[in-house]
C-alpha positions, 0 to 999 in steps of 0.5 A, a space after each residue: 686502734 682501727 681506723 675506719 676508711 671506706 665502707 668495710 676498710 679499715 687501716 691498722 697504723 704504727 711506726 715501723 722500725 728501720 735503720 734510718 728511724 721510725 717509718 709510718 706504716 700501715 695495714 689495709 683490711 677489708 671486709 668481703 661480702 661474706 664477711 670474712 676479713 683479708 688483711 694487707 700487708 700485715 704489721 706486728 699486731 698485739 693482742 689488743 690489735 688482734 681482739 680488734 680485727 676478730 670483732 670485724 669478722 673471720 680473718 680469712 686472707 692474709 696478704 704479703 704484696 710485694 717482696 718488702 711488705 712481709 716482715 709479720 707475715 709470718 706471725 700473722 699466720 700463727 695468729 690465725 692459722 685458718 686464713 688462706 696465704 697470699 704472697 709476692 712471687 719470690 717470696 718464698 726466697 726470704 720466708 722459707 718453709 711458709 707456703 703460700 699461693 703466689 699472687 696473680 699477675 692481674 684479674 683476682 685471687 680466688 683466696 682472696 675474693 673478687 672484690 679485690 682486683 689485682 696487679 702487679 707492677 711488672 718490670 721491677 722484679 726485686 719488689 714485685 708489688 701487686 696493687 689492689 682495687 676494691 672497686 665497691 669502695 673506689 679504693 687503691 690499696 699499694 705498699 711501696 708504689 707511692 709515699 704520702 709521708 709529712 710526719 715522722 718521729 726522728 730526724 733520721 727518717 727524715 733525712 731518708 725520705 727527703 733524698 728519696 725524695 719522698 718527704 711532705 709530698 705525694 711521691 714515688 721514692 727514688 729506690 724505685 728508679 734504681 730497681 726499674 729493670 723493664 720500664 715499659 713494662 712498668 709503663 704498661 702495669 701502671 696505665 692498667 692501674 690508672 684505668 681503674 675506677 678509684 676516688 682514693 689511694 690507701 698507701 702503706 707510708 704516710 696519709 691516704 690520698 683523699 683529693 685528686 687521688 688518680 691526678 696525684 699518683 698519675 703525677 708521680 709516677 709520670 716519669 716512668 713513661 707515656 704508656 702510665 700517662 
């Protein structure tokens, strides 16, 4: 049901149901130093999911990192009322009435921990995704920055993918492109991202990145500018 990444990360998988068909997903949890768990970008969890992540530890952070991963944000924190709320700025527009602490530009969340390095990835304001690094397990963890995508379960999603042109590779899908606003920006937050010590890429579409982790994504997101490369 959860499966182990790195040392304290761990990966909650299920497909998620959209208008073109069933996308992979994923949730990221990560285990602090005092224990407590900070779950990213947090799908719909049954009962058993959550029996699961209560046996790791105290659920003390959820995180909504962009403007399109918080669709169970807000039965998460009905499932764990205690643990502290972090979202994307904006996201007070689609979840009205759910406070929450706006996530950092960059640096780190004080709800969260300082294991957990920030940063958003300026210049396309209707996602607003913010990376994060846990820098003892040379981990990035993104939503929709990069598709690692080779299986799906319906024709649809394929189809979807493949003129996003996000299917069987590593890749940035195309919807990106449409809604650059500030590529330079953009060039700057991922140069800053790039700088970072990580061995992995845990995306929230599709497999880990485990090989040539830095050297793929640095690939894929090459066409946004000199400054990411």
């Amino acid at each position: 049901m959860l499966r182990a990444i790195a040392e304290d990360v761990w990966a909650y998988e299920k497909d998620l149901r959209m208008p073109f068909g069933y996308l992979p997903s994923r949730t990221t949890l990560v285990r602090r130093a005092d224990g407590g768990l900070v779950i990213h970008s947090p799908l719909a969890f049954d009962d058993d999911a959550a029996r699961a992540i209560d046996a790791l530890g105290e659920v003390r952070a959820l995180v909504a990192p962009s403007c399109l991963h918080h669709l169970s944000l807000r039965a998460a924190t009905e499932r764990w009322p205690r643990a502290s709320v972090l979202g994307a700025p904006g996201l007070e527009r689609k979840l009205a009435g759910l406070p929450f602490t706006p996530l950092p530009p960059s640096g780190v969340a004080p709800e969260i921990g300082d294991e957990l390095g920030v940063r958003l990835v300026e210049g396309v304001p209707y996602i607003t995704e913010h990376v994060f690094l846990h820098a003892r397990s040379r981990t990035l963890i993104v939503t929709d920055l990069l598709f690692n995508v080779h299986e799906v379960r319906s024709f649809g999603m394929k189809v979807f993918l493949w003129l996003g042109g996000a299917w069987k590779k590593t890749a940035q899908d195309h919807v990106w492109r449409l809604l650059m606003r500030d590529r330079a920006a953009a060039a700057r937050s991922v140069a800053d991202v790039l700088a970072w010590d990580f061995e992995r890429v845990v995306v929230a579409h599709g497999d880990i990145v485990e090989d040539d982790a830095k050297a793929r994504l640095k690939k894929a997101l090459a066409w946004i500018g000199p400054r990411a490369t």
